[in-house]
C-alpha positions in Angstrom: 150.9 137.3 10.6 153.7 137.7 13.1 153.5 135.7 16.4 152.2 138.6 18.6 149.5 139.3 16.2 148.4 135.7 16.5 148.5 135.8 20.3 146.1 138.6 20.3 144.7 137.0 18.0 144.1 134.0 20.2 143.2 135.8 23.1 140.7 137.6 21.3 139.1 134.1 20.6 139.0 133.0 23.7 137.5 135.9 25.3 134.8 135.4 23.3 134.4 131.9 24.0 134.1 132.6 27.6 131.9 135.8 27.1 129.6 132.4 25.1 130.2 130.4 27.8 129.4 132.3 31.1 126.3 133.4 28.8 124.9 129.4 28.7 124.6 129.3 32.2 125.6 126.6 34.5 123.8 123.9 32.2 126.9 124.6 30.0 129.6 122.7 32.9 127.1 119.7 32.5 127.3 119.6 28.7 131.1 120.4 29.0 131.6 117.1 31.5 129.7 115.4 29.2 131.6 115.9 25.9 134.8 114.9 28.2 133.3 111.3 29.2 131.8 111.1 25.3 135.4 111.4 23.7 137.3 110.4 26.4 135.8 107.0 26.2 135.6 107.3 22.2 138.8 108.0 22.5 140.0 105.1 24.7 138.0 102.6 23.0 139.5 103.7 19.6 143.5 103.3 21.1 142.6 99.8 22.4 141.2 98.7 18.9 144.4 99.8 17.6 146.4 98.2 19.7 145.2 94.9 18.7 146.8 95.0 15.4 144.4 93.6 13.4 145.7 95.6 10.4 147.9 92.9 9.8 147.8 91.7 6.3 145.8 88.3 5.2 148.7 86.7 3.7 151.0 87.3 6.5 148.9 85.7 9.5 148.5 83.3 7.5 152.0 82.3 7.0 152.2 83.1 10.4 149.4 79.8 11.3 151.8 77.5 9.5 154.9 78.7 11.3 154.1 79.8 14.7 157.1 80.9 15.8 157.2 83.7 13.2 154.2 85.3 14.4 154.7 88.7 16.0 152.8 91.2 18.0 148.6 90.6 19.4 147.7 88.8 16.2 151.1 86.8 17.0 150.1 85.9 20.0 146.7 84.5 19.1 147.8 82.3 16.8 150.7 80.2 18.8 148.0 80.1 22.0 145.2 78.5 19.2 147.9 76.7 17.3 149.6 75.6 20.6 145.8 74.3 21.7 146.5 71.0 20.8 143.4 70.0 18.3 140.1 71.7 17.1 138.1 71.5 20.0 140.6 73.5 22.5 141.0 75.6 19.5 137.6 76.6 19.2 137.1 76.4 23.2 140.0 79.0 23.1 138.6 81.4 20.3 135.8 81.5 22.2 136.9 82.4 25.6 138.8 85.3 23.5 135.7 86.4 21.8 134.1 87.1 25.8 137.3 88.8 26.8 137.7 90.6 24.1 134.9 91.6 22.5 132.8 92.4 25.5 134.8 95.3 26.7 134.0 97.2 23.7 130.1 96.2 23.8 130.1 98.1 27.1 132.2 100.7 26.4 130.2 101.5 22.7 127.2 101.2 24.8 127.7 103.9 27.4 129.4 106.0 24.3 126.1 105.7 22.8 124.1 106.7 25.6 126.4 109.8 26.5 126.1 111.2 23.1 121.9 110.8 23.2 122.4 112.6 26.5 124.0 115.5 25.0 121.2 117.0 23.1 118.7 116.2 26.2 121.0 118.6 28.1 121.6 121.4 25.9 117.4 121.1 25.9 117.4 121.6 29.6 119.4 124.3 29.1 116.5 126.1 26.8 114.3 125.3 29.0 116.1 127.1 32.0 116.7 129.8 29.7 113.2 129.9 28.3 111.6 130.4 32.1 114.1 132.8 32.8 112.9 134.8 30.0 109.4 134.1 31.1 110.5 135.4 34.5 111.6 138.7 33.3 108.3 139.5 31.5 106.2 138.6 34.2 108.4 140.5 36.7 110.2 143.3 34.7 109.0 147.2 34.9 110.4 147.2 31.5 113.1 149.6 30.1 116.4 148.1 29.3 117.0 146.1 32.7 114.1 143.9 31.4 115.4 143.5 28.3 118.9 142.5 29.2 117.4 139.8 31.7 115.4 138.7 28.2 118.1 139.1 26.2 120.0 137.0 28.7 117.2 134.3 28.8 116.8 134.2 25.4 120.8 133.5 25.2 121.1 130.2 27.5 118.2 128.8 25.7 120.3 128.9 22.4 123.3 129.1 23.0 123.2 125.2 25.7 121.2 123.7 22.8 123.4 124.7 20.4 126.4 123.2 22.1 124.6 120.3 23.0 124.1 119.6 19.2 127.9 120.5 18.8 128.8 117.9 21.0 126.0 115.1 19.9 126.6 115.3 16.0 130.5 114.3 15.8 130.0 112.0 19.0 127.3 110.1 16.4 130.1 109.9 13.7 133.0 108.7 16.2 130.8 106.2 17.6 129.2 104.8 14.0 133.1 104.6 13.4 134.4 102.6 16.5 131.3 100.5 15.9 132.7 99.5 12.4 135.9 99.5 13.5 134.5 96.8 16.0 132.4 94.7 13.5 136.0 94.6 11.4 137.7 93.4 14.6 134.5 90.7 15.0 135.2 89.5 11.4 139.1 89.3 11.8 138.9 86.6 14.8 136.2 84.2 13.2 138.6 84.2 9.9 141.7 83.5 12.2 139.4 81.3 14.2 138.6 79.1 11.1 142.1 79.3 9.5 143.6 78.0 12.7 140.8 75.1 12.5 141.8 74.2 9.2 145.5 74.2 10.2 144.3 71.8 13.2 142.6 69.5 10.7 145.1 69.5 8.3 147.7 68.6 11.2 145.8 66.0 12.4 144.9 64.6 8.7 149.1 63.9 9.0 149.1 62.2 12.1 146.9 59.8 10.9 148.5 59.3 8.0 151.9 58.5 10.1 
């Protein structure tokens, strides 16, 4: 297919998408602001777990714990502010001011993801509902003959189509969000095994000084 055949093509496509969307009614701007908050955030909470690097491998942080100044990049930088502590109180004092600033951020954000997605489905059902009375408006008012029936037919359309997009936008925001939430417990798991290597470290370094 040649590029103007897929331009039409596309146009096509989106004519119909807006011939779908002006038929949802104006429920469909509130499900549409919706999906943009759901995976916007999803989206901003998945680049800020990435940029913590915790992909890093095992072995390397921990050569990294028993030479500091190797370390590189976030996971880097954890380990020469916990080595650089001093003993295994500030250590674990430290890892634990870093679990609240850390971790707490993506509690609230995965939070309000979660309740953005439930409120998908709830909106696309408002929509049916608006649609449903419309419909009920039409019989109770109609004459009949085929104005009636297009203000039915109309009806009938909002109903389905704002809880079908609601469902559209609910069912992959449920996956993203099961996903970031794992991606999350990984993160959780990552700094109490750093935390615990960096304690042994402490001990170990300690152990030395007493034997000097």
């Amino acid at each position: 297919m040649d590029g103007g055949g897929m331009m039409a093509e596309f146009g096509d496509l989106w004519l119909r998408a807006m011939a779908i969307w002006v038929a949802g009614g104006w429920g469909m701007a509130a499900i549409a602001f919706n999906a943009m908050v759901t995976f916007g955030l999803a989206t901003h909470v998945a680049l800020n777990l990435l940029g913590k690097g915790f992909g890093v491998r095992e072995r390397t942080w921990r050569a990294w714990i028993v030479d500091p100044s190797a370390a590189k990049g976030k996971v880097g930088a954890i380990i020469r502010a916990a080595m650089d502590a001093g003993d295994v109180k500030a250590t674990a004092s430290y890892f634990e001011g870093l679990r609240t600033t850390e971790s707490a951020p993506f509690v609230r954000d995965l939070r309000v993801l979660k309740v953005t997605i439930g409120t998908a489905p709830l909106l696309g059902l408002f929509g049916t509902v608006t649609g449903m009375l419309a419909t009920f408006d039409a019989l109770a008012t109609g004459s009949g003959g085929d104005q009636t029936m297009e203000q039915i037919a109309r009806g009938i359309s909002e109903a389905l189509i704002t809880t079908e997009t609601g469902l559209i936008v609910a069912l992959p925001g449920l996956f993203v969000h099961y996903q970031l939430a794992r991606s999350h417990e990984r993160y959780k798991a990552f700094l109490a095994r750093l935390e615990t290597a960096c304690n042994q470290a402490q001990y170990k370094k300690l152990a030395r000084r007493k034997a000097a």
